[in-house]
N, C-alpha and C positions, 0 to 999 in steps of 0.2 A: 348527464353530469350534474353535479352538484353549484348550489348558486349561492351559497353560506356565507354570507359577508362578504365584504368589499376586498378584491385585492388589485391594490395598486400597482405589483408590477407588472401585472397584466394589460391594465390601463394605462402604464406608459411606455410598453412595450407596444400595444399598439396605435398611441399618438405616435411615438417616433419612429414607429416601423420598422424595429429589431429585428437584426438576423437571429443573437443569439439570446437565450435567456437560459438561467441558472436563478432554483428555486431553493433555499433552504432556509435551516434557522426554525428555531423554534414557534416563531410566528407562522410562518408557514406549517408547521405539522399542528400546529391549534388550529388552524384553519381549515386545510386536510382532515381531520377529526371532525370538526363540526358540520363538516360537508360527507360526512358519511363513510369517510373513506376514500373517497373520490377525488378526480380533479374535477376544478369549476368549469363551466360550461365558456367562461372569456374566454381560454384555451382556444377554443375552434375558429375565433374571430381571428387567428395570426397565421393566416398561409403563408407568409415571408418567410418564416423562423426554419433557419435554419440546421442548427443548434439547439436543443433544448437537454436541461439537466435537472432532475429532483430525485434526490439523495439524502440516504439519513434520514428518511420519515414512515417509522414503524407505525403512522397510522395508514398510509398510503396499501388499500389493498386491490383497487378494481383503479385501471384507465377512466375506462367509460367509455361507450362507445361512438366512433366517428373520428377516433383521431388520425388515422392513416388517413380518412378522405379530405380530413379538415387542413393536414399539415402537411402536403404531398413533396416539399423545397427538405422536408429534412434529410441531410446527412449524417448529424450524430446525434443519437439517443441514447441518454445513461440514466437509467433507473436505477441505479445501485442500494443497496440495503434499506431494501422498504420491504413490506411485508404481500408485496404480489407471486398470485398464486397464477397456474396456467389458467383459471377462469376469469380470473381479472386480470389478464392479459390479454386474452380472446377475442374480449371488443374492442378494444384499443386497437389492436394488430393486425385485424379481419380484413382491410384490406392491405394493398400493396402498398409499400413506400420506395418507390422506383429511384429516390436517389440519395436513398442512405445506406452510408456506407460506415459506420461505426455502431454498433451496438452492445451497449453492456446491461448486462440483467444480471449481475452478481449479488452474493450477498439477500438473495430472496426468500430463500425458504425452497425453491422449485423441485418438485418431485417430481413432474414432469411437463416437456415442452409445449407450447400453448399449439393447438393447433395451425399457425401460420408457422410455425418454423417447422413444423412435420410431426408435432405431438402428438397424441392418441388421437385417433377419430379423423387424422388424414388421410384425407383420398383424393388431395390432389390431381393426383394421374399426370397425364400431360398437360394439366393447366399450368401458363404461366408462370414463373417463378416471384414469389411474396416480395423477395427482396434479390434484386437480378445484380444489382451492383454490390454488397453489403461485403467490404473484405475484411473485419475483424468482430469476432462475435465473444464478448464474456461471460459464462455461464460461471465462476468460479463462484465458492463458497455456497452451494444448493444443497440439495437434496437426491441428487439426478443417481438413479440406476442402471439406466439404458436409456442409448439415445437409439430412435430408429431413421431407415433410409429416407425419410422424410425431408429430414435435414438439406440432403446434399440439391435434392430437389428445391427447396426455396431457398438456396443461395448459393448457387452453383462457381458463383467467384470467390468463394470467403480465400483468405488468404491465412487467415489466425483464427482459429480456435481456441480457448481457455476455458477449461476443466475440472482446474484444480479444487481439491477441499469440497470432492461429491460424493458418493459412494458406488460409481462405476466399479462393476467387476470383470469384465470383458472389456477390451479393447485389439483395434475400432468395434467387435461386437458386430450390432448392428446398424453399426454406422454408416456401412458401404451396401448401396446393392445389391442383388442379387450377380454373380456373374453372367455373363450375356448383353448385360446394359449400358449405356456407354458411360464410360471414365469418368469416378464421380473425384470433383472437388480437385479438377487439373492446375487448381493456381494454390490448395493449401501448402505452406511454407513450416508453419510452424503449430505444431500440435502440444498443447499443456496438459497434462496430467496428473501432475502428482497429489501426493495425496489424495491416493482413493482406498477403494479395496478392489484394486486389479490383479488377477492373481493367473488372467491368460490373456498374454500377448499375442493376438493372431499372426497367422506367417500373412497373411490382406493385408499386413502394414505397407508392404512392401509396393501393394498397388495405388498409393499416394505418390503420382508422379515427382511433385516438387518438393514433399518434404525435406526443408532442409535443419529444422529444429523439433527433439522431440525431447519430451520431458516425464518421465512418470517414475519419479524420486516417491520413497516414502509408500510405496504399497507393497502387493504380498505375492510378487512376482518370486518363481524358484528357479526357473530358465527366462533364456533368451531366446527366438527364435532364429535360425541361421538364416532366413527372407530378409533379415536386418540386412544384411551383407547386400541385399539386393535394391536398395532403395539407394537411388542412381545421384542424389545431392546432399545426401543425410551429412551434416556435417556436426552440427554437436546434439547430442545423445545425456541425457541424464539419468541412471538408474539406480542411482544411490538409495539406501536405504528398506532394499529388497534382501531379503534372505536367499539368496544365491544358493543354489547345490555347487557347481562349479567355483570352487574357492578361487581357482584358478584368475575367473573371469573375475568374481566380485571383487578382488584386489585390483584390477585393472578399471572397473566401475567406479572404486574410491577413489582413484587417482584420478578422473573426469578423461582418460584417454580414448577417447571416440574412436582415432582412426584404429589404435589396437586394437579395441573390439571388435570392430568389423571384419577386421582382417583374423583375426579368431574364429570367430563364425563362420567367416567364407571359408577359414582352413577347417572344419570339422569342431573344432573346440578339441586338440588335443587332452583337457584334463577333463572331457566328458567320457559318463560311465566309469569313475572312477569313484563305487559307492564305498569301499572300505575307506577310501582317503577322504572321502567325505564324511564319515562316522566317527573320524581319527579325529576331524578339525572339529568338528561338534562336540565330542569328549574334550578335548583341549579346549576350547571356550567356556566349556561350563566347569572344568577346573578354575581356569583362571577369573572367572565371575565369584565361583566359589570362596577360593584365597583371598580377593580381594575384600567380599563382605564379611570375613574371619578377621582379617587387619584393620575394619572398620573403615575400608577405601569405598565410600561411596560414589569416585567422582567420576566415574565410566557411565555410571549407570545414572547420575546428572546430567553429564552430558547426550547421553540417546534422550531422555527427557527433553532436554533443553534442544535437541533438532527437531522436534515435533514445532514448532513455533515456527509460524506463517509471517512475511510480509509480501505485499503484493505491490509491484512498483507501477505507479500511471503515466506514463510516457508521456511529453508535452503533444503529440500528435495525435496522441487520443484522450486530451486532457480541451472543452471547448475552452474553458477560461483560467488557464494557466496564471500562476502567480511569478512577477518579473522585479528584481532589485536591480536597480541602477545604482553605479558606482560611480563616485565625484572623483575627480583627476584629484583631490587635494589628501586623501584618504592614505594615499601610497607613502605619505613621510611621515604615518602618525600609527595607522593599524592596517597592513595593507590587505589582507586575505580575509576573507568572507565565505561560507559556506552555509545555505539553506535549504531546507526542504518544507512540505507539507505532511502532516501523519495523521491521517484519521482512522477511527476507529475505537480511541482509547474508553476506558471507562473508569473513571475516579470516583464515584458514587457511594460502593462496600463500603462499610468498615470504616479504617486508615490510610486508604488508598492512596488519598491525595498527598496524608503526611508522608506516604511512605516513597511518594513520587518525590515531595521535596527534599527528602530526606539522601535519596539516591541523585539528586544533582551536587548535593552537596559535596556526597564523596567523588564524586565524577569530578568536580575542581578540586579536589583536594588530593585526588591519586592521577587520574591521565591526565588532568591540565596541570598537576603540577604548582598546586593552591594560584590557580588562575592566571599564572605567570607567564607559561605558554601556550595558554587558548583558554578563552569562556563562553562559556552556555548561556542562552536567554530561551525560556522558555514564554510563549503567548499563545493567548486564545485567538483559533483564528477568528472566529465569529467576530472577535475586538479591533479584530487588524483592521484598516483602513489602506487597502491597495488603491496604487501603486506604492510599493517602498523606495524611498533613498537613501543608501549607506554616504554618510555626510562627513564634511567636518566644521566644527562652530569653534567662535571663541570663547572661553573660561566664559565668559561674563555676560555672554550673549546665549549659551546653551542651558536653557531651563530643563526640565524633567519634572515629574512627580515620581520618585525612587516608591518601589515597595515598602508600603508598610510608613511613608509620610508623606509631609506636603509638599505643592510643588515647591524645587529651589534648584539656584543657578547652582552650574555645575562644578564651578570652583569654590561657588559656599558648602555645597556636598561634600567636597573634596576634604577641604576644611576640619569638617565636622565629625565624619570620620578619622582624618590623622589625628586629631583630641581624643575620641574613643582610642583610636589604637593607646596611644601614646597613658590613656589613663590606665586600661588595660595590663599595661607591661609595668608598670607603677604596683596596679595592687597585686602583680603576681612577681614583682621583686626579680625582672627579668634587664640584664643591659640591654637586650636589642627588641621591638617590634617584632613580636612573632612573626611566623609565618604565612600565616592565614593573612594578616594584611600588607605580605609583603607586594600585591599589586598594585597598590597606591602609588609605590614609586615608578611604575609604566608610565607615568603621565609628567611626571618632572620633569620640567624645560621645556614643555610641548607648547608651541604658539595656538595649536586647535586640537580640540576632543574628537574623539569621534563619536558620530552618533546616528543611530537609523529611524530617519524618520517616517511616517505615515502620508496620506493623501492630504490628511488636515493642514499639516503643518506640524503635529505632536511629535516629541523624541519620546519613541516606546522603545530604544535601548541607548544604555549610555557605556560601551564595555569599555575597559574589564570593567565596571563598576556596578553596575545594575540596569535592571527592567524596569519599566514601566505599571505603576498601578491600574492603567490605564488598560493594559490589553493583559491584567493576573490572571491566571487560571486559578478556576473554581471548581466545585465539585461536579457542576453541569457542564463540563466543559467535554468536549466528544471531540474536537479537533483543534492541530495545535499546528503551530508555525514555529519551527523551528530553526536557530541562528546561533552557528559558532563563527569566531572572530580569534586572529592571530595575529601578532607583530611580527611571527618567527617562519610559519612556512604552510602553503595550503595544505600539503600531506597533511598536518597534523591537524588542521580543520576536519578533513576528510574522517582520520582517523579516530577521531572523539566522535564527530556525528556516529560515523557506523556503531560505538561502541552505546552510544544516548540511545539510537535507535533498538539496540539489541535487550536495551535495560528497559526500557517502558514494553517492549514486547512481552520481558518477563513478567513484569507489573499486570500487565493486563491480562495475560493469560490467569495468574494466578487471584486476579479479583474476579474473574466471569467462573472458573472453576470452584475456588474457595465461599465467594459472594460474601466473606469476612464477614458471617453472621447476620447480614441484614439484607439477604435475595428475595426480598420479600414479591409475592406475583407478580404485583404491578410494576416492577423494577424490573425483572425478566420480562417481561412482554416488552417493556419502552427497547429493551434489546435485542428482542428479535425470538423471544426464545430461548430454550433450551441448545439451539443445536449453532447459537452464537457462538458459542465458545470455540467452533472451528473456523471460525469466520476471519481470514488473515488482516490484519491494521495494513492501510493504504498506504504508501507511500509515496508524494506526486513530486514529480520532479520539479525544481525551482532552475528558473535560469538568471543569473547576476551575469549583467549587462555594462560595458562602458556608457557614455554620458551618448556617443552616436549609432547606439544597440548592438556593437560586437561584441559577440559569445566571449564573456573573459572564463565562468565554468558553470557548467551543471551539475548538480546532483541528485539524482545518485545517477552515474554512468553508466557504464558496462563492465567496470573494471571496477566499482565501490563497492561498499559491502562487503568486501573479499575477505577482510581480517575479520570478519564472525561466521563465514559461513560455513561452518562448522556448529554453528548452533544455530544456524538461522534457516528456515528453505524460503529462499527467495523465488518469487514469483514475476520474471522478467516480460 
């Protein structure tokens, strides 16, 4: 391993003998580079560590070897979007890690798996299983074209698999065994796929005892196979975004009804072998695709566009250091709902990127929040944040800020400052009332306290409806953000702006990593991963806002969030 400089949180991860450590930030990938690539050799000094995370460092290309012998106490490792390939993962992995049980290797580049998880060149046999406990494994956003029976062999408990955003064309393929051998992968639950280029669903799905979630939206599937029918806990099914021969079934696909299709299948698929009716509905689609680009209706073919966009959500369970907002009892008489999350991934770099980011919060309060009267946005760098948050309340005269774009000042002289801008405003435009745009100033009339979220410091990095903090701006190096909406009127509509905030930077980003707005210059692509970034879905990590004695008041995004875009979104649960 590499020994490039001093890092301290290594060194004080092992004076205080941390279970968990999480590495990032740009400090660390200058450091990572100057160590070759590598992790430093302090690493191997922390057998406690439970936990370990370094994410987001496109210079991270090789482990180095020893870290399975060095770090045997781990149960979650998340290497996420670094640039390791199956050979610099080799060493690291070569031996066993007998009590971990989370692993993500998303977002790599992987073309294929390192030989401890059953990659090329295994011949395990009946040695031991690499990883005996390991129940959730993420390979999403790689490279991957086949996986082989390797697999089921070094981790015969996984429970979760995730796939998504590879270029799988078979599935399972060779993922299972040979028949003969015994029942591979008796406790998988839930299988992810989508987004590949899957184009044959074996009828061996069906010998996944526990499957009870499958996913493989958005590839190039024409059937289903009737074995679906036989998989004894299947309960939601996603196969949207397949071109279906059976119109029949693919209407029932849109509609997310699981248990129909099953029962379809078990029945035969009444509208299968029906090729003239099938040639009928392919003539009538390209009519009406036709008409519509004659009438200048491009918005169909927007939206298949706009379903191609990834979010991948990080569940607080497989998240080791989750971000947590505590809520003041005082908060409920002044701005009572709060809604946040984390999103990484972004890329504001190109071009106009960043303007075109601010440019889209703007309308975002100006159209669903209703010029901020019924919900506001704060966007922040996470790298600026300073966890733990608290969503507070202060008085006028006691709640300082530094607002975007000036100096610090109490919150009732901000307050001020602005009703004079309004007010000069409506003067040189010859108007009787204060526009609209600031008609949120008056949310705060008669309020004995502001409300405000503050940081670990002590700092208010949001003061709503009013403004963010200079303190935690997003910049053009900004790659993750922390995201916060705030309501007086009701959390659904928290809810509801987030999913639509989150749907709009997805479009942002997709469209700077494709477009690269003129300035993709090499070294800009590389710091990203790549050419083959652009499939790589933005994270989205659940945030939990807590009461003041840590009862769940809400999380997001849940099971039921997202709902209102996913139509343009493929969410990755």
């Amino acid at each position: 391993m590499a020994a490039a400089g001093p890092w301290p949180e290594l060194e004080a991860a092992a004076r205080e003998r941390r279970r968990e450590l999480s590495l990032a930030g740009s400090a660390v990938a200058e450091r990572v580079a100057a160590g070759g690539g590598r992790l430093p050799e302090a690493l191997l000094a922390l057998p406690l560590l439970q936990s370990l995370e370094l994410s987001g460092c496109a210079a991270l290309r090789e482990l180095g070897p020893g870290v399975a012998a060095a770090l045997p106490a781990l149960h979650t490792l998340v290497l996420s979007r670094n640039a390791l390939g199956p050979a610099g993962l080799g060493a690291g992995l070569g031996g066993p890690l007998p009590a971990l049980r989370l692993l993500d290797l998303s977002g790599n580049g992987l073309e294929a798996l390192p030989a401890a998880l059953g990659g090329t060149g295994d011949d395990a046999g009946d040695a031991a299983p690499a990883f005996p406990q390991l129940r959730s494994l993420n390979l999403s956003a790689n490279r991957l074209r086949e996986l082989g029976p390797g697999l089921a062999r070094a981790a015969p408990q996984l429970q979760e698999l995730l796939l998504s955003g590879n270029r799988l064309r078979a599935l399972p393929g060779g993922l299972l065994p040979p028949a003969g051998t015994p029942a591979p992968f008796p406790l998988l639950s839930r299988l992810d796929a989508a987004d590949n280029e899957v184009a044959e669903l074996g009828a061996d799905i069906a010998a996944l005892p526990a499957l009870k979630s499958l996913d493989v939206a958005n590839n190039q599937l024409r059937e289903l196979p009737a074995a679906l029918a036989d998989c004894p806990r299947l309960k939601e099914a996603n196969f949207r975004g397949n071109q279906l021969r059976d119109k029949r079934l693919e209407k029932m696909v849109n509609g997310c009804q699981t248990k129909a299709i099953l029962e379809y299948l078990r029945a035969g698929g009444r509208g299968k072998g029906k090729v003239e009716s099938a040639r009928e509905d392919v003539r009538k689609k390209k009519r009406e695709k036709q008409q519509k680009k004659d009438n200048g209706d491009g918005e169909q073919d927007e939206v298949e566009e706009a379903s191609k966009l990834l979010v991948k959500i990080l569940h607080i369970s497989e998240n080791p250091a989750p971000l947590v907002v505590k809520v003041s009892p005082g908060v409920k008489d002044v701005r009572a709902f709060i809604v946040c999350c984390v999103l990484k991934g972004v890329n504001l770099k190109p071009g106009n990127a960043l303007k075109r980011f601010l440019t889209m919060q703007t309308k975002l309060h100006e159209d669903i929040c209703e010029k901020r009267t019924v919900a506001t946005i704060a966007t922040h760098d996470l790298q600026l944040v300073k966890a733990p948050l608290t969503y507070d309340v202060q008085p006028p005269d006691e709640l300082k800020i530094m607002p975007l774009g000036r100096k610090e000042i109490k919150a009732k002289d901000l307050l001020r400052q602005l009703q004079l801008e309004a007010e000069e405003q409506r003067k040189q435009k010859k108007r009787q009332n204060v526009s609209g745009l600031h008609r949120y100033l008056q949310l705060l009339d008669g309020k004995d306290n502001y409300p405000c979220l503050v940081d670990a410091e002590g700092a208010v990095i949001s003061f709503p409806p009013i403004t963010n903090s200079e303190k935690t701006k997003i910049r053009k190096e900004t790659r993750d953000l922390f995201l916060e909406v705030t309501s007086d009127t009701s959390l659904q509509i928290c809810k509801d702006v987030m999913d639509t905030l989150i749907l709009k930077i997805a479009e942002l980003n997709r469209s700077a990593l494709e477009n690269r707005e003129g300035s993709g210059s090499d070294m800009e692509l590389d710091a990203l991963g790549g050419p083959g970034n652009m499939n790589l879905p933005l994270v989205v990590e659940q945030v939990r806002v807590v009461d003041t004695d840590g009862n769940l008041k809400v999380l997001y995004p849940s099971k039921t969030d997202l709902a209102t875009v996913s139509s343009l979104l493929t969410v990755i649960r």
